[in-house]
C-alpha positions as MATLAB code, in Angstrom:
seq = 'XXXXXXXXXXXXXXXXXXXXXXXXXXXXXXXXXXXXXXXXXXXXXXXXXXXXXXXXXXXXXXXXXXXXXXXXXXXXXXXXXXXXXXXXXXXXXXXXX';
ca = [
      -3.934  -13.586   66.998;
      -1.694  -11.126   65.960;
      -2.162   -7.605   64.253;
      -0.173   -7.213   61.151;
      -1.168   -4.307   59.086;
      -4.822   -4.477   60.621;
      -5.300   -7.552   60.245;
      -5.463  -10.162   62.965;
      -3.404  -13.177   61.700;
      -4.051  -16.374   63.531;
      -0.716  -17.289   65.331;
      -0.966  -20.843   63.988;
      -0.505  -19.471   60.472;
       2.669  -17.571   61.899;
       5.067  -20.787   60.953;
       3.761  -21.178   57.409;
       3.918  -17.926   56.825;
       8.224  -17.536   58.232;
       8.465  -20.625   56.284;
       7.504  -18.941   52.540;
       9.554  -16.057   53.721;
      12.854  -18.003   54.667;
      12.232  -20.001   51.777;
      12.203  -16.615   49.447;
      15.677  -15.319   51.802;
      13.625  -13.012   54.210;
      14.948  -14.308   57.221;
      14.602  -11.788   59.066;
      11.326  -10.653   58.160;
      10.765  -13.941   59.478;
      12.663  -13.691   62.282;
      10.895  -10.771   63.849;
       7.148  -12.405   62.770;
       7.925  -15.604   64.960;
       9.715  -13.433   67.532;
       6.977  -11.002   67.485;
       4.774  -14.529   68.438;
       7.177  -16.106   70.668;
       6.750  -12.928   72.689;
       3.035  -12.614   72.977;
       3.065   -9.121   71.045;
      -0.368   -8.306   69.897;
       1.020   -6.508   66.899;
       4.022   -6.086   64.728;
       4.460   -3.037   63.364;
       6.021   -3.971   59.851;
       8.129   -1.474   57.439;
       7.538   -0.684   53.752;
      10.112   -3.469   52.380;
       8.706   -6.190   54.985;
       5.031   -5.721   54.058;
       6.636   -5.714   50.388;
       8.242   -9.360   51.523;
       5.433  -10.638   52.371;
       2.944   -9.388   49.938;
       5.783  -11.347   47.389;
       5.451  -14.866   49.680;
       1.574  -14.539   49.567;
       1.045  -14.320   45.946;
      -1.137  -17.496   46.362;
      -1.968  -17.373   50.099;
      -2.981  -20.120   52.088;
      -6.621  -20.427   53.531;
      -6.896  -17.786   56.474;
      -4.033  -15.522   54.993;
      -6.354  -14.015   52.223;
      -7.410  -11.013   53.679;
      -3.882  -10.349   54.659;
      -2.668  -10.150   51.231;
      -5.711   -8.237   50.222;
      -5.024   -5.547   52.346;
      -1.186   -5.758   51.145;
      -2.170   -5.955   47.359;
      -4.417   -2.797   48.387;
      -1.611   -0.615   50.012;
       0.496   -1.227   47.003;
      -1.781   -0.166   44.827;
      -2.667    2.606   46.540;
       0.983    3.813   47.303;
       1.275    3.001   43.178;
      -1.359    5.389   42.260;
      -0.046    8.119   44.586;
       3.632    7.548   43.166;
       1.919    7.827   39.446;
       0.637   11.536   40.861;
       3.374   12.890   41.839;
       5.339   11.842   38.279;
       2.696   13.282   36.383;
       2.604   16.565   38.813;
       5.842   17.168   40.338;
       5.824   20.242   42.820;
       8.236   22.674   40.913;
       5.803   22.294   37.517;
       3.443   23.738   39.196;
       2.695   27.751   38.398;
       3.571   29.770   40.965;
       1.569   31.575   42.957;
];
């Protein structure tokens, strides 16, 4: 297993999973995933445009990646909601104090 966002991905999904992202031109989201494996890690820490990567490649996961893209489709919506906040209340429109 391997901890991506908090989830722990089965390494024998790892392949399948750099497959859909090569196949989409994220090599090298890819790259570090099956390095990340090769090496034992127990986690990959993953930036804002790779978790973005693969939330696109898992738009119809595979059995066993499900909760995965849950928890991506969640942070996204989340980080949507907060971007929607600060839009509708940006800092200097505020009264001062």
């Amino acid at each position: 297993m391997i901890n991506l966002v908090g989830v722990a991905v089965p390494r024998v999904l790892l392949p399948e999973l750099a497959e859909r992202l090569i196949h989409a031109g994220f090599n090298g989201t890819a790259s570090r995933l099956l390095d990340a494996s090769a090496e034992g890690r127990a986690k990959l820490e993953l930036t804002h445009a790779e978790r973005g990567e693969l939330l696109a490649v898992l738009e119809h996961p595979p059995e066993g990646l499900e909760e995965l893209c849950r928890v991506l489709r969640d942070e996204g919506a989340a980080e949507a909601i907060n971007r929607e906040r600060r839009t509708e209340w940006p800092v200097d429109a505020l009264p001062a104090t």
